[in-house]
C-alpha positions, 0 to 999 in steps of 0.5 A: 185454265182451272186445270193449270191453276190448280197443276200448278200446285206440283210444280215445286213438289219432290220427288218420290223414290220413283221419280228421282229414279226416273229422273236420274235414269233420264239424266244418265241416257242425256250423257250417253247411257242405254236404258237396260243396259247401263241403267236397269229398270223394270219399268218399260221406255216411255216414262224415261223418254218423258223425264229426259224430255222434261230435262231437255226441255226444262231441267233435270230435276223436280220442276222439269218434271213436273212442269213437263207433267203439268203442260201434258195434262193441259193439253190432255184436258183442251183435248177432252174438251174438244173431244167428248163435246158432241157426245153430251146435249149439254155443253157445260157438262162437256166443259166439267170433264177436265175437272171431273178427271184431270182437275180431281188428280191434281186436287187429291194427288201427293208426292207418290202420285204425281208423274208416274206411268199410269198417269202419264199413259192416260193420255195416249189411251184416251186418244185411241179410244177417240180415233175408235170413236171416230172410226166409226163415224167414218168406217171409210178412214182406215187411216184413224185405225192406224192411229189409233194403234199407235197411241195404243202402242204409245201407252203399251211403252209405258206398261205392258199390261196396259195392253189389255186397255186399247184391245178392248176398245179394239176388240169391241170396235171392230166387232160393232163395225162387223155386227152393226155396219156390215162389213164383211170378213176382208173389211174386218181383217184389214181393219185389224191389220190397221190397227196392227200397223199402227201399233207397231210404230212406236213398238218397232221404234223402241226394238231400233233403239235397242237394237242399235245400241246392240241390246236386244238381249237384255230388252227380252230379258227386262220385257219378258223374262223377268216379270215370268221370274219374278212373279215365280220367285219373289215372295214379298210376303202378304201384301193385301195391307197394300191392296186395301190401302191402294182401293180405300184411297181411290175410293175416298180421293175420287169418291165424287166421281165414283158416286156419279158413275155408280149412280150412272149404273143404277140409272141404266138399271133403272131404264131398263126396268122402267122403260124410260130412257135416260140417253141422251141422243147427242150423236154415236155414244157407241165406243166413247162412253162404253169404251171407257166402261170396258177401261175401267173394267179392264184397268181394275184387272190390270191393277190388281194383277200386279200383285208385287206392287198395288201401290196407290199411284197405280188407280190413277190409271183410272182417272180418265173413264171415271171421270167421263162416266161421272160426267156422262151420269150428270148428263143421263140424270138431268136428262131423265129429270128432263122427261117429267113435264111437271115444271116445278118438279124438274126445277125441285129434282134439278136443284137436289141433285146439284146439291147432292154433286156439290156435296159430295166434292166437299172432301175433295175441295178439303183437299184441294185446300190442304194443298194450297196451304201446303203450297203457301208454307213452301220451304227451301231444301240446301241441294248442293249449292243451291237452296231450292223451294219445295213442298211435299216430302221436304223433311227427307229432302232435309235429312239427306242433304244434312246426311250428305253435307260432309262429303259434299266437296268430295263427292265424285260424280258417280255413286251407289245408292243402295235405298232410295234414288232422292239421294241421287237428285240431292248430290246430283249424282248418277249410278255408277253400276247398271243395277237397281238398288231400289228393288233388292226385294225384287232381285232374282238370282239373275240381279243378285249375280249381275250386282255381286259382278258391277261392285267387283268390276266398278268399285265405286268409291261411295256406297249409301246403304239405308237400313231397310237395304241391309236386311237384304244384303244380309239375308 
């Protein structure tokens, strides 16, 4: 409920250039259009198979999206809950892990935060690393491997570097049913082929698609191809401003759950050398808790390999196993309190640590109240003919419907934006050529010919060309 609440905050957020063009893509595919082949992004299908969910669902445009956004992730926080409560000797620890994942993303989120891959992907991958879990419980059940493949493949149709993420769940749990369960080597190899089964479903799903619409040419190109190309011969130049900037605001907005996995560190360092133990033993913790450890480990490399990017959104990847850790430190920690036989000590140790917890959330509870205010001066942007409540970025919302206002009888309902895709859902426009303006600092050579190629066939009748844009055309 508190989730929902505090969700409910983003509903009449803008877009971002991200998600307009998410959105924009999403409603041209509802007319007709094949993704690569008539609109073209880098990014892979899922998230565009979200937003024309959303649309057809809702609607086209920012409170579909975020709407659709915000009823996802209460169901992602009914599920952990659900999920994780036999795993911690205290309830109402469990109860806190939507708020420590979930409610701490909503809280510190912005305009460039919300609706994007990472985030969006953190559901399929918790439930794979669940179905591990269970797995293991009941090693009898191939079935929950297969599933657990699939929401895998689910979150690889997001990104593909996500990969990394549910092979190392797959990796350790198939190797801690070998070394701890005694399976042998047939049981091993039809336990991978389960997973390999499963992932292969919504993969395959996405190749039928492709191949249906004859463009399987095109999904090797955008998949495979152009990443190996780019990362060759684009050069954007130093982008470690962008690194550091992306690291110090995960630090500083989930700097409460990151204090409470860092002290879970400290804590197993602590019992290792002391020899107390600090573990709850509420059931098998063998996949949940060390296969979020091995999601943020792994999330952190996936980050920080994408060198053309590094943009904050990205650490969102990470909200889920940060905040199962910090609710797993919560745990340990008032356990290990617990093993003192002192009253009086337990009750004095119990009391600073809540003090501690509470303190360190005082800069998120200052931005969760930031966004409240924000929410309370909620403007009204002229879109079309329409005025349309919004908060966030409302100033360029503004600026571009005044910049647009002259031409909005003539208008014809397909143009080229050569800048940001938010002029796409203020005219309510969609992209009269395949190519994707968006990153001309990321266009090959490959890009540069297929655009020179679309504006001598389409001749679209409106070209909106931002400043920023013109350093490229002319370069």
């Amino acid at each position: 409920m508190i989730v929902a609440i505090i969700g409910s905050l983003s509903l009449h957020e803008t877009f971002s250039g991200d998600q307009a063009l998410f959105m924009t893509y999403a409603k041209a595919i509802d007319h007709g259009a094949v993704l690569y082949r008539d609109v073209w992004d880098i990014k892979q299908p899922a998230v565009f198979s979200f937003y024309w969910l959303a649309g057809k669902l809702f609607s086209f445009d920012e409170v579909g999206g975020h709407l659709l956004e915000l009823l996802y992730f209460c169901a992602l926080a009914l599920f952990l809950l659900l999920a994780v409560r036999k795993y911690f000797t205290r309830t109402w620890v469990a109860l806190a892990t939507p708020l420590l994942t979930l409610g701490i993303y909503y809280a510190v989120s912005q305009t460039l935060h919300f609706t994007q891959v990472e985030a969006l992907a953190s559901f399929p991958l918790f439930v794979s690393l669940w179905l591990c879990q269970k797995y293991l419980e009941r090693p009898d059940k191939k079935s929950l491997l297969i599933l657990s493949g699939l929401f895998g493949g689910v979150a690889v149709s997001f990104k593909l570097l996500f990969i990394a993420i549910p092979l190392a769940f797959w990796i350790w749990t198939l190797f801690h049913c070998y070394r701890r369960l005694s399976h042998g080597h047939v049981s091993l190899m039809k336990s991978t082929g389960a997973l390999a089964l499963g992932f292969s479903i919504p993969i395959g799903a996405s190749i039928g698609y492709f191949a249906y619409h004859d463009s399987l040419g095109i999904l090797w190109y955008t998949t495979f191809q152009y990443p190996y190309i780019a990362a060759r011969t684009v050069d954007q130049g130093d982008r470690s401003e962008f690194l550091i900037g992306g690291v110090v605001w995960f630090l500083k907005a989930y700097f409460p759950a990151l204090f409470l996995t860092a002290a879970l560190g400290l804590l197993r360092v602590g019992s290792l050398v002391t020899g107390r133990p600090t573990r709850p033993q509420a059931g098998n913790v063998s996949v949940i808790f060390t296969g979020s450890a091995l999601w943020l480990i792994t999330g952190v490399l996936v980050i920080f390999v994408q060198r053309l990017s590094w943009w904050e959104y990205h650490y969102s990847l990470l909200m889920v196993p940060v905040g199962l850790l910090a609710a797993r430190a919560v745990d340990e920690i008032l356990q290990f309190i617990h093993t003192y036989r002192t009253r009086a000590f337990r009750m004095v140790a119990q009391t600073a640590v809540a003090a501690v917890i509470v303190a360190s959330f005082i800069p998120t509870y200052r931005r969760l109240a930031d966004r409240i205010l924000e929410y309370s001066r909620m403007e009204t942007v002229r879109i079309g003919d329409a005025d349309v409540p919004l908060t966030g970025n409302t100033e360029l919302y503004k600026r571009i419907s005044a910049e647009m206002a002259p031409l909005s009888g003539d208008l014809p309902s397909k143009i080229v934006v050569l800048g940001n895709p938010v002029y796409y859902s203020v005219t309510g426009a969609t992209p009269a050529i395949s190519s994707n303006p968006w990153m001309l600092e990321g266009f090959t050579p490959v890009e540069w010919q297929k655009f020179d190629q679309e504006f001598a066939d389409q001749r679209p009748e409106v070209v909106i060309v931002q400043r920023r844009e013109l350093d490229y055309l002319t370069a």
